[in-house]
C-alpha positions in Angstrom: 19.3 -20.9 0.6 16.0 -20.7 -1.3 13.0 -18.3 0.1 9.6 -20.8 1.6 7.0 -19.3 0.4 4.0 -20.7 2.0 1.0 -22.1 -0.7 -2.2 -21.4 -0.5 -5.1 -18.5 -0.6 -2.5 -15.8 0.5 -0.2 -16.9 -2.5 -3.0 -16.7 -5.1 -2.3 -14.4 -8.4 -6.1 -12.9 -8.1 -5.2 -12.2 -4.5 -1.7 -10.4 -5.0 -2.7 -9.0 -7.8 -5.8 -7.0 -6.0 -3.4 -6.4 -3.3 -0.9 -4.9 -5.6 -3.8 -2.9 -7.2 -5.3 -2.0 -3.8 -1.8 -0.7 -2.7 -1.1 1.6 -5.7 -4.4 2.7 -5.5 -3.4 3.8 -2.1 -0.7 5.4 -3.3 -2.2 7.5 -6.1 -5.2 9.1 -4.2 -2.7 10.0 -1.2 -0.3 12.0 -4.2 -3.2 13.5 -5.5 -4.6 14.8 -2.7 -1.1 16.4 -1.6 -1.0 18.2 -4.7 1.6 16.0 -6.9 4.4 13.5 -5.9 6.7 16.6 -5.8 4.4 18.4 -3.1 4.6 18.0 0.6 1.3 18.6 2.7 1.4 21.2 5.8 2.4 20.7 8.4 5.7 19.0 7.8 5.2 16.0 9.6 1.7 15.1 8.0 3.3 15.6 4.4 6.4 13.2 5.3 3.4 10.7 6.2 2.0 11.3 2.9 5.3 10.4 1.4 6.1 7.4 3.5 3.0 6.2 2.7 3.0 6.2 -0.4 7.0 4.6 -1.0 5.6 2.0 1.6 2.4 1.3 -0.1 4.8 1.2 -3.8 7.3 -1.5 -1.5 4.2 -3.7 -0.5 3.0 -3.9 -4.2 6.2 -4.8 -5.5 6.8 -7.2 -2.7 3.4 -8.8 -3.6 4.2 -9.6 -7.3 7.3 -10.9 -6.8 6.2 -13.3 -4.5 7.2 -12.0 -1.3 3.8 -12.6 0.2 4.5 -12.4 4.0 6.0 -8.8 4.3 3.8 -7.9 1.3 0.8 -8.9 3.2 2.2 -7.0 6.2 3.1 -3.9 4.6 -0.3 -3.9 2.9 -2.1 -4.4 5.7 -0.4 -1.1 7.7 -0.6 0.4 4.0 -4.6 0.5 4.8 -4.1 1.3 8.0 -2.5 3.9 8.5 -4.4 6.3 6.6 -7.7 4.9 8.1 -5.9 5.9 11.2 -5.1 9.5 10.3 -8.5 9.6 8.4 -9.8 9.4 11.8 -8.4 11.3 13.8 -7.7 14.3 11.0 -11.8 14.2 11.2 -12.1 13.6 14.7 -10.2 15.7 17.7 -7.7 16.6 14.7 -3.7 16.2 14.9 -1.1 18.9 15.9 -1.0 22.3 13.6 -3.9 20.6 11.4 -7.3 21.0 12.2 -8.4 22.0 8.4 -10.4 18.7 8.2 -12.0 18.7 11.7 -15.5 17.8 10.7 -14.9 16.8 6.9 -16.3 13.3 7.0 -17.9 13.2 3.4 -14.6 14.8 1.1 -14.9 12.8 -1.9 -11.5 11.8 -2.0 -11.7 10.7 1.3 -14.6 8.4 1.0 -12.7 6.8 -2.3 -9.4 6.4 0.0 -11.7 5.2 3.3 -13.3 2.4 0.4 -10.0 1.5 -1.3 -7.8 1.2 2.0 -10.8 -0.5 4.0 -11.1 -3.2 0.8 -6.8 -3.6 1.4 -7.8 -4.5 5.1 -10.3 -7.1 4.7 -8.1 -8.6 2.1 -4.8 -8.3 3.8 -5.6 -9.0 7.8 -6.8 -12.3 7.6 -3.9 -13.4 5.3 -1.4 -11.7 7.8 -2.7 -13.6 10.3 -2.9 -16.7 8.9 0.8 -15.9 8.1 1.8 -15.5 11.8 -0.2 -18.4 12.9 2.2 -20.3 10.5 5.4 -18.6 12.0 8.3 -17.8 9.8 9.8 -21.4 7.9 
């Protein structure tokens, strides 16, 4: 049983390839602001984020250059986010035991992540919903 994968814009090398970029971007700017891959923010739970994150973002980039493009778009699109998400709300009302960032809407690591994980989401949503429009082959 061969794998369909569908042809057109979403299948594109310059597309996958910023994708894959985009991702590992994604990754890279969450381990450095944790401190190193070894490193797990406080509290807990926010740090396993961080680490999920970035194996998931890692997953969505490989997925992409191989060819996988519908759960590569798909991770890549919660890839970017996710961290918009908690980018939010870390800023906003702040999340349970971590309140450091209330208010701390101009970090500079932050705007790079907010640019790099917003550029993932307008490339990835419309090719994830072009994939579900199509439905699974």
């Amino acid at each position: 049983m061969t794998q369909h994968i569908a042809r057109g814009p979403e299948t594109t090398w310059a597309a996958r390839l910023t994708g894959t970029l985009l991702c590992l971007a994604v990754a890279v700017i969450h381990v450095k602001d944790q401190g190193g891959v070894t490193a797990t923010r406080d509290p807990y739970y926010v740090g396993v984020g961080y680490h999920v994150l970035e194996i998931v973002a890692v997953v969505a980039a490989v997925l992409l250059l191989i060819g996988l493009v519908r759960p590569g778009w798909l991770l890549a699109a919660g890839v970017a986010v996710g961290p918009l998400a908690g980018y939010l709300l870390s800023r906003g009302p702040g999340l349970p035991g971590y309140t450091d960032d209330v208010g701390n809407w101009t970090e500079p690591l932050g705007l790079v992540s907010l640019a790099v994980e917003g550029a993932l989401l307008i490339l990835s949503a419309p090719l994830v919903a072009r994939g579900l429009r199509r439905g699974s082959p």
